[in-house]
N, C-alpha and C positions, 0 to 999 in steps of 0.2 A: 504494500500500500504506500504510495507515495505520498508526500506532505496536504498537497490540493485533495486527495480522496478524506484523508484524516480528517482535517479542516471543514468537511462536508458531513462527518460522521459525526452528527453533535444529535441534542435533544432533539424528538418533533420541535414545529414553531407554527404560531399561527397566524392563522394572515387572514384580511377583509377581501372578498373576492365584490367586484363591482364589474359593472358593465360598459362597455363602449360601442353600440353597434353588437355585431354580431358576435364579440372577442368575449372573452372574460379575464380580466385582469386581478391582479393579487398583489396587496402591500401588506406588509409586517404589521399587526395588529396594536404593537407594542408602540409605535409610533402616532397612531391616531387618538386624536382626543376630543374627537364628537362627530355627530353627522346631523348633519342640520338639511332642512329642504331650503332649497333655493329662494334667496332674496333680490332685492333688485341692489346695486353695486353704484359707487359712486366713481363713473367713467376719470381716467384717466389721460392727460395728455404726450405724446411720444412716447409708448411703452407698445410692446410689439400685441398682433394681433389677439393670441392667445390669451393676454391678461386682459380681463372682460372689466376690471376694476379693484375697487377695494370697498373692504366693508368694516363697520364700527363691531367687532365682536367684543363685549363687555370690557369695552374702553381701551381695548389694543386693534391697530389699523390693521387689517388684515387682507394681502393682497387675495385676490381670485383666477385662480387658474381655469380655464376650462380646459383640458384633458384632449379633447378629440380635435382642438384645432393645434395642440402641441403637438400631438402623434400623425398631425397630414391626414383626419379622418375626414369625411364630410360633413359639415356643419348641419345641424338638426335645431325645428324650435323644442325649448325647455316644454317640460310635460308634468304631468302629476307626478311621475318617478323621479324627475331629476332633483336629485341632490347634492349638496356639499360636502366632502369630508373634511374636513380639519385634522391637518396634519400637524407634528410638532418634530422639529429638526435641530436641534439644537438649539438655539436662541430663536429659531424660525418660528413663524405659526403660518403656513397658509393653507387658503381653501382651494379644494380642487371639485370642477364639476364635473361631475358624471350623468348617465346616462341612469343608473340604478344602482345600491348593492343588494349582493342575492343572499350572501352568509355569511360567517366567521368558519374558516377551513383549517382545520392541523394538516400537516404534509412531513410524513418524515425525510428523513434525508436521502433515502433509497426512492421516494417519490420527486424529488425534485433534480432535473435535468441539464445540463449547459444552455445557454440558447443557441439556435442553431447560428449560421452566419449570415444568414440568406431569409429572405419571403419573410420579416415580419416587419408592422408598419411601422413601427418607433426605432429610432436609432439605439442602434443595441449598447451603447454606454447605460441606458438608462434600463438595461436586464440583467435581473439576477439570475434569470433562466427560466426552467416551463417546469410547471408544475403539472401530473398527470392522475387525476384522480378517477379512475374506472374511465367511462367516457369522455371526461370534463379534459382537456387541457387548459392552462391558467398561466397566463402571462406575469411571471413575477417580476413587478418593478422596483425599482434597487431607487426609494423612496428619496436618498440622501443625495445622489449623485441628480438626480432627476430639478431639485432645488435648489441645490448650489451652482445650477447654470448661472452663466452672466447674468440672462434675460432677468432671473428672479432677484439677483444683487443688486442689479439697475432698478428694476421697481421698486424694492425697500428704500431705496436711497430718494429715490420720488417720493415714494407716499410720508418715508420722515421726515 
């Protein structure tokens, strides 16, 4: 067993699995700190397409991701399912919008996959790999990498 197999062989973990389209995505459970339903957002000026704005969450400003125009999906109007997650990253908080979530998933480590190199819609910096549960495969996104993009440094620095 080499060091990346070991490294892999840790406890289950569990993750939010949510929706984008017809995908199903999965972020570390341990990082989320609410899901809230969708607000309306106070628009921002020069900040890239993706960030739909910022919102007062209990008196910390919090930028708004939408998800499917970060991953190159096709833009959809907001619906009864669409919600916010609230993510927490270190000193970070922001919202990201989704399309729905479906559960809270455990995946052991013998369940979760490299991602491949090829055919998925998000740049693969932002995967931790595929999760495979019976029929389900599950895009896990590697939540930390995903927010410390530029794009998300530039906005904090706007919205402060």
């Amino acid at each position: 067993m080499n060091h990346t197999n070991a490294a892999l062989a840790v406890a289950p973990r569990e993750f939010l699995v949510f929706s984008l389209g017809e995908e199903e995505y999965a972020i570390d459970i341990l990082k989320v700190q609410e899901i809230r339903s969708y607000e309306n957002v106070t628009r921002m000026a020069n900040v890239p397409a993706f960030i739909k704005g910022v919102t007062n969450l209990r008196g910390v400003i919090v930028p708004i991701v939408d998800l499917r125009i970060k991953f190159r999906l096709e833009r959809i109007e907001y619906g009864l399912r669409t919600v916010v997650i609230v993510v927490n990253v270190g000193e970070r908080v922001i919202g990201m919008v989704v399309d729905g979530v479906s559960d809270v998933m455990t995946l052991t480590a013998e369940q979760i996959k490299p991602a491949p190199e090829f055919g998925v819609t998000l740049s693969s910096g932002y995967l931790n790999g595929l999760g495979s549960v019976g029929e389900r495969m599950l895009v896990l996104v590697d939540i930390e990498k995903l927010l410390s993009s530029e794009e998300l440094i530039q906005v904090e620095q706007t919205a402060g």
